[in-house]
BALOMAR-351501 format. One line per 8 residues: their letters; for each residue x, z, y of C-alpha. Coordinates in Angstrom, 1 decimal. Layout:
N
a) X,Z,Y  ...
***
This chain:
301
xxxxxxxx) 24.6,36.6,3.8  27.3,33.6,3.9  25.9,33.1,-0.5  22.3,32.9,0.8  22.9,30.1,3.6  25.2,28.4,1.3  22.4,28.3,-1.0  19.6,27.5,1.3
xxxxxxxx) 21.6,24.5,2.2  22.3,23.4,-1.2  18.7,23.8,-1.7  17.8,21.9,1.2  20.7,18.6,0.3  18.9,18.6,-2.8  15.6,18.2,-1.7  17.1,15.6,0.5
xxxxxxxx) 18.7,13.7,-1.9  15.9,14.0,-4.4  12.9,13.1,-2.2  15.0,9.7,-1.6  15.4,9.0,-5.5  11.5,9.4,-5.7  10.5,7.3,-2.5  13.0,4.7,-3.8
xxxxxxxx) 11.2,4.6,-7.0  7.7,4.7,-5.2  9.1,1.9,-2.8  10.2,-0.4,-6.1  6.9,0.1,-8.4  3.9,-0.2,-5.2  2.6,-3.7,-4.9  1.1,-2.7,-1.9
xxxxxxxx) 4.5,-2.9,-0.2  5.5,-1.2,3.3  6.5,-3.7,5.9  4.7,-6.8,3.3  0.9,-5.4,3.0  0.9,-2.9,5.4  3.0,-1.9,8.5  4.4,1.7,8.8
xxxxxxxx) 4.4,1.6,13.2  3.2,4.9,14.3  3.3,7.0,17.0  3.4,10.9,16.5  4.3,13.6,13.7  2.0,12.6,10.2  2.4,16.3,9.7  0.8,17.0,12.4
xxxxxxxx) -2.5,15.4,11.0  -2.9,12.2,12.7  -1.4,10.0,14.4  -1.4,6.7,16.5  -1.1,3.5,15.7  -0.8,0.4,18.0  -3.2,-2.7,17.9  -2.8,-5.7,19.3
xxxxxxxx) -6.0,-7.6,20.1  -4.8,-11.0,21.3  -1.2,-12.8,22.3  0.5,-12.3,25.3  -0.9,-15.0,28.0  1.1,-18.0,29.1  0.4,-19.5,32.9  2.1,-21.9,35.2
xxxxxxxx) 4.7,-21.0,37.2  4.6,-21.4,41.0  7.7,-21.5,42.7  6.1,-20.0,46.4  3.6,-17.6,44.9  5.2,-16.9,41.3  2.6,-15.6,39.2  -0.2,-12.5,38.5
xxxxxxxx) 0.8,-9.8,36.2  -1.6,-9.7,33.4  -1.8,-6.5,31.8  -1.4,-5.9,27.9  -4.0,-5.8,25.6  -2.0,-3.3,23.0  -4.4,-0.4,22.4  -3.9,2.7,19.9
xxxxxxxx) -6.0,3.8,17.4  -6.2,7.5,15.3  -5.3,7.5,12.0  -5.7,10.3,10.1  -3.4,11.7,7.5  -6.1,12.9,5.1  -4.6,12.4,1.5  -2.6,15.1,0.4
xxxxxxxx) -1.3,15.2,-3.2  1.4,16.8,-4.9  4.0,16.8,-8.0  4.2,20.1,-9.9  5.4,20.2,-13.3  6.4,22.9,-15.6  10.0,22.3,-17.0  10.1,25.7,-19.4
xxxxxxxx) 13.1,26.5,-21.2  15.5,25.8,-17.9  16.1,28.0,-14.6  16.1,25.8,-11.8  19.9,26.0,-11.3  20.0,25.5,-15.0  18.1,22.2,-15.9  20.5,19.1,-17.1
xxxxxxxx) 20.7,16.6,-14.5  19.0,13.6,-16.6  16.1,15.8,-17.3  15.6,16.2,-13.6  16.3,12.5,-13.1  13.7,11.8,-15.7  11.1,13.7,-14.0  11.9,12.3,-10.7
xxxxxxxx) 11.2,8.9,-11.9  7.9,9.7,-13.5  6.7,11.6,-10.2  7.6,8.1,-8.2  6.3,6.2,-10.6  2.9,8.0,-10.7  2.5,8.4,-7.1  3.6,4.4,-6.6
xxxxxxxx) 0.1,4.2,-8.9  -2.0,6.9,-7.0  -1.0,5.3,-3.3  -1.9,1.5,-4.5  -4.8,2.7,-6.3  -6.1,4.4,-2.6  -4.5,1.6,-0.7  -6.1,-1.3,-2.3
xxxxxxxx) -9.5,1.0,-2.3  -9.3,1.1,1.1  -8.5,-2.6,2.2  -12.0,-3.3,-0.6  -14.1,-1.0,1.2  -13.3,-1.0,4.9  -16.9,-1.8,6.3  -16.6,-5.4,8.0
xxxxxxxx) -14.3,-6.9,6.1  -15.0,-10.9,5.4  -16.5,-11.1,2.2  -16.8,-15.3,0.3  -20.2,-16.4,-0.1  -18.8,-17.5,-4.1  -19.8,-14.9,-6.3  -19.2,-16.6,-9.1
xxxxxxxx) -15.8,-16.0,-10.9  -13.2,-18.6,-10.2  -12.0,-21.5,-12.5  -9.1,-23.7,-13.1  -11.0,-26.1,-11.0  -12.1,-23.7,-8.3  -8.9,-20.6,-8.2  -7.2,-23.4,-5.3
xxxxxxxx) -10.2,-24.2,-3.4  -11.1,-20.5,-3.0  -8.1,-19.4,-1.5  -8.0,-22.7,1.0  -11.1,-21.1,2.0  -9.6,-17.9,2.8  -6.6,-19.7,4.5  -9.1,-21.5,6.6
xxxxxxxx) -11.0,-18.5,7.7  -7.8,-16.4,8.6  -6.7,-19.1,10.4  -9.9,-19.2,12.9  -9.7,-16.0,13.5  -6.2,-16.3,14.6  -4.3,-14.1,11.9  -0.5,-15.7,11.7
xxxxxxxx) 0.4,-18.3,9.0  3.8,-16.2,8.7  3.0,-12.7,6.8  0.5,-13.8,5.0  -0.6,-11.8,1.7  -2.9,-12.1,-1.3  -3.5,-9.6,-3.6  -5.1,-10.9,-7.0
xxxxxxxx) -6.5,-9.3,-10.2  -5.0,-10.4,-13.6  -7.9,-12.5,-14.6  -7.9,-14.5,-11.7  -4.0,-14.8,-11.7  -4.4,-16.3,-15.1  -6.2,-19.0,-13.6  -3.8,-19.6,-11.0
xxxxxxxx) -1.2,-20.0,-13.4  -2.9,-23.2,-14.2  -3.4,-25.0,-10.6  -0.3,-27.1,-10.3  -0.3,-26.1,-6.4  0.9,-22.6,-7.6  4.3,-21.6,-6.9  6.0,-19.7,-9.8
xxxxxxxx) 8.6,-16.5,-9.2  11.0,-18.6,-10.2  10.7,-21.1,-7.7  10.4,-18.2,-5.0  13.2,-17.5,-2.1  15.4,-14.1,-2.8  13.6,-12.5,0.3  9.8,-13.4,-1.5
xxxxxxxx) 11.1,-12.0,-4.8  12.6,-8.8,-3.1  9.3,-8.5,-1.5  7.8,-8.2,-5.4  5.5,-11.0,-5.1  4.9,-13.1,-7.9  4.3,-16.5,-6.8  2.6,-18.5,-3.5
xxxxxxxx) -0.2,-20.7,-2.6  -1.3,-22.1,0.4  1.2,-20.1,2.5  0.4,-17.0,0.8  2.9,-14.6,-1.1  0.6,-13.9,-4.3  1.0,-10.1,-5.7  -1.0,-9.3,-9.2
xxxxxxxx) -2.8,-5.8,-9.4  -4.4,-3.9,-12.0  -6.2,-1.8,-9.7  -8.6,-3.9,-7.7  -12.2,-2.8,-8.0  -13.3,-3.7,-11.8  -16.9,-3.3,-13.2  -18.4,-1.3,-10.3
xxxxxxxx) -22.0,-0.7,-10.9  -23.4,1.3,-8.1  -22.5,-1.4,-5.1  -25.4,-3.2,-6.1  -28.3,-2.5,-8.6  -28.2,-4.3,-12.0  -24.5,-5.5,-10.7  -21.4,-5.7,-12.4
xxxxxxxx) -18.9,-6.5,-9.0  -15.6,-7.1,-9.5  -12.4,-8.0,-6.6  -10.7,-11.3,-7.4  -8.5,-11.2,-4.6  -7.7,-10.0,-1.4  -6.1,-11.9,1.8  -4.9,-10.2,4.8
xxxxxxxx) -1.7,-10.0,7.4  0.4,-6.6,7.9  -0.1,-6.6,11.3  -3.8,-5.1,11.2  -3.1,-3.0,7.9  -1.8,0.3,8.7  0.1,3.0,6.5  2.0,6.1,6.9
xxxxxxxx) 3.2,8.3,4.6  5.4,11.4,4.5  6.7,14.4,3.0  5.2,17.4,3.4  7.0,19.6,1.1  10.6,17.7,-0.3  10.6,17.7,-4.1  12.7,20.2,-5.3
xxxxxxxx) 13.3,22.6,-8.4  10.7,25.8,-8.1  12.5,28.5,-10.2  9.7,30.4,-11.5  11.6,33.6,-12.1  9.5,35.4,-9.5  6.0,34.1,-10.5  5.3,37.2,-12.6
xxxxxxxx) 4.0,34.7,-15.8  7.0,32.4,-16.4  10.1,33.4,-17.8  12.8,31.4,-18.1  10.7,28.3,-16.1  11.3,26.2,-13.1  8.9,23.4,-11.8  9.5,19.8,-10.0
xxxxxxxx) 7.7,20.4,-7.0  6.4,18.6,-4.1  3.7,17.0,-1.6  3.1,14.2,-0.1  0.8,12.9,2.8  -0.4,9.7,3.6  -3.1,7.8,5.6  -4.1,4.6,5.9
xxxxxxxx) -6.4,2.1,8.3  -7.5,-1.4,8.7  -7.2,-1.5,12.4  -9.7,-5.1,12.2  -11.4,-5.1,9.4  -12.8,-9.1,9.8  -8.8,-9.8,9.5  -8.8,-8.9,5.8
xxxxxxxx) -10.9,-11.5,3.3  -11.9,-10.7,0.2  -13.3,-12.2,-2.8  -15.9,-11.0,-5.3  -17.6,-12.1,-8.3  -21.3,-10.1,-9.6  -22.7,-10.5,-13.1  -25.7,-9.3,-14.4
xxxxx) -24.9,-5.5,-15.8  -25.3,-5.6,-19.6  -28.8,-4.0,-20.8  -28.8,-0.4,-21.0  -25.7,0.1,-18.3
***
């Protein structure tokens, strides 16, 4: 009895330990970054399903003072949303040849970086989907693709309309596609990585612009055909402010080593196994601006 708790606990440091190596290499290779793109405040278990998540409409109101009367209490505008935990994927990998006790610590290392590394790719991929998709998001007028004399002049449009609609100066994030970086590069009022604080290049952004920390993505929306007929839309960039961009993510099962002694079809096996949840919400939707370019689809597409 004393072997089997000593085990189970062994079982469970590991899982520990190796869930952090994984969510350390998640945290390093996702440009949509935790705390820069979107905030992790929540209220509630994300096992659980769903939780809540607190939005702030407008700032708290300052009045005059009156030194007889003082002054009304005004009562706070903070209101919570749901957001559901609805994506649910999991790493599960045959490692044959090794028990789980058995299996060389690099090869498990190895493995562990792969399975953050691929799920970095999966939660951008479904992050960035949803901040392109949310229904009321501020969309330019300009759908033509941006030039060397028209990448700046685009982006001081979105800096002009975020800052109508009152979205902070500080915080402020845009997300660009690699074509429309490569035009950037070009506009003198670019800031280079090089030329970026420690914090900014910590954050993994790869220049500024107009108070904006610039991040380049492979997976904004390219060559989508079905958003409108006889159109080829692509994303050149997206501009928004943590505060209204919500994600949580969890563990639902800790990765660990599955020894597949008891499966009844491996011997000799053992798996990497492990699950995690996630949701994700745009709490106000006109607070995130995006630009798009459409083409005419090639014939026969």
């Amino acid at each position: 009895m004393r072997v089997r708790m000593d085990l189970q606990l062994f079982a469970h440091e590991h899982q520990e330990r190796w869930s952090s190596l994984v969510d350390a290499k998640l945290r390093q290779t996702l440009v949509t970054r935790d705390q820069h793109i979107f905030n992790t405040n929540y209220e509630g278990n994300p096992k659980a399903g769903k939780v809540k998540i607190p939005v702030r409409d407008t700032e708290v109101t300052v009045k005059d003072y009156n030194k007889t009367t003082g002054v009304d209490l005004e009562t706070g505008s903070t209101t919570y949303k749901d957001l559901d935990i609805d994506r649910d994927k999991s790493v599960n990998e045959l490692i044959d040849g090794y028990d789980a006790a058995a299996v060389p610590d690099n090869l498990a290392a190895d493995r562990l970086d792969s399975a953050g590394y691929s799920l970095a790719l999966e939660m951008d991929k479904d992050s960035i989907g949803c901040l392109e998709t949310t229904t009321g998001t501020k969309v330019a007028v300009t759908k033509t693709a941006a030039t060397e004399s028209t990448a700046y002049k685009e982006i001081l449009n979105a800096k002009t309309y975020l800052g109508r609609i009152g979205v902070p100066q500080e915080g402020r994030w845009m997300i660009v596609s690699p074509e429309f970086m490569s035009v950037l590069m070009l506009d003198d009022h670019f800031i280079r990585q090089g030329d970026l604080s420690q914090e900014m290049k910590n954050r993994g952004a790869v220049g500024a612009v107009a108070g904006f920390a610039i991040y380049e993505s492979n997976n904004l929306l390219y060559e989508d055909k079905t958003v409108t007929a006889g159109k080829v839309t692509t994303t050149e960039f997206i501009a928004g402010h943590p505060n209204w961009c919500h994600r949580v993510d969890e563990w639902a099962v800790p990765v660990h080593l599955q020894d597949l002694a008891g499966s009844g079809k491996f011997i000799g096996a053992s798996a990497v196994q492990g699950r995690k949840i996630w949701g994700r919400k745009i709490s106000k939707p006109e607070t995130v601006y995006l630009k798009r370019t459409e083409t005419a689809a090639a014939s026969g597409s």
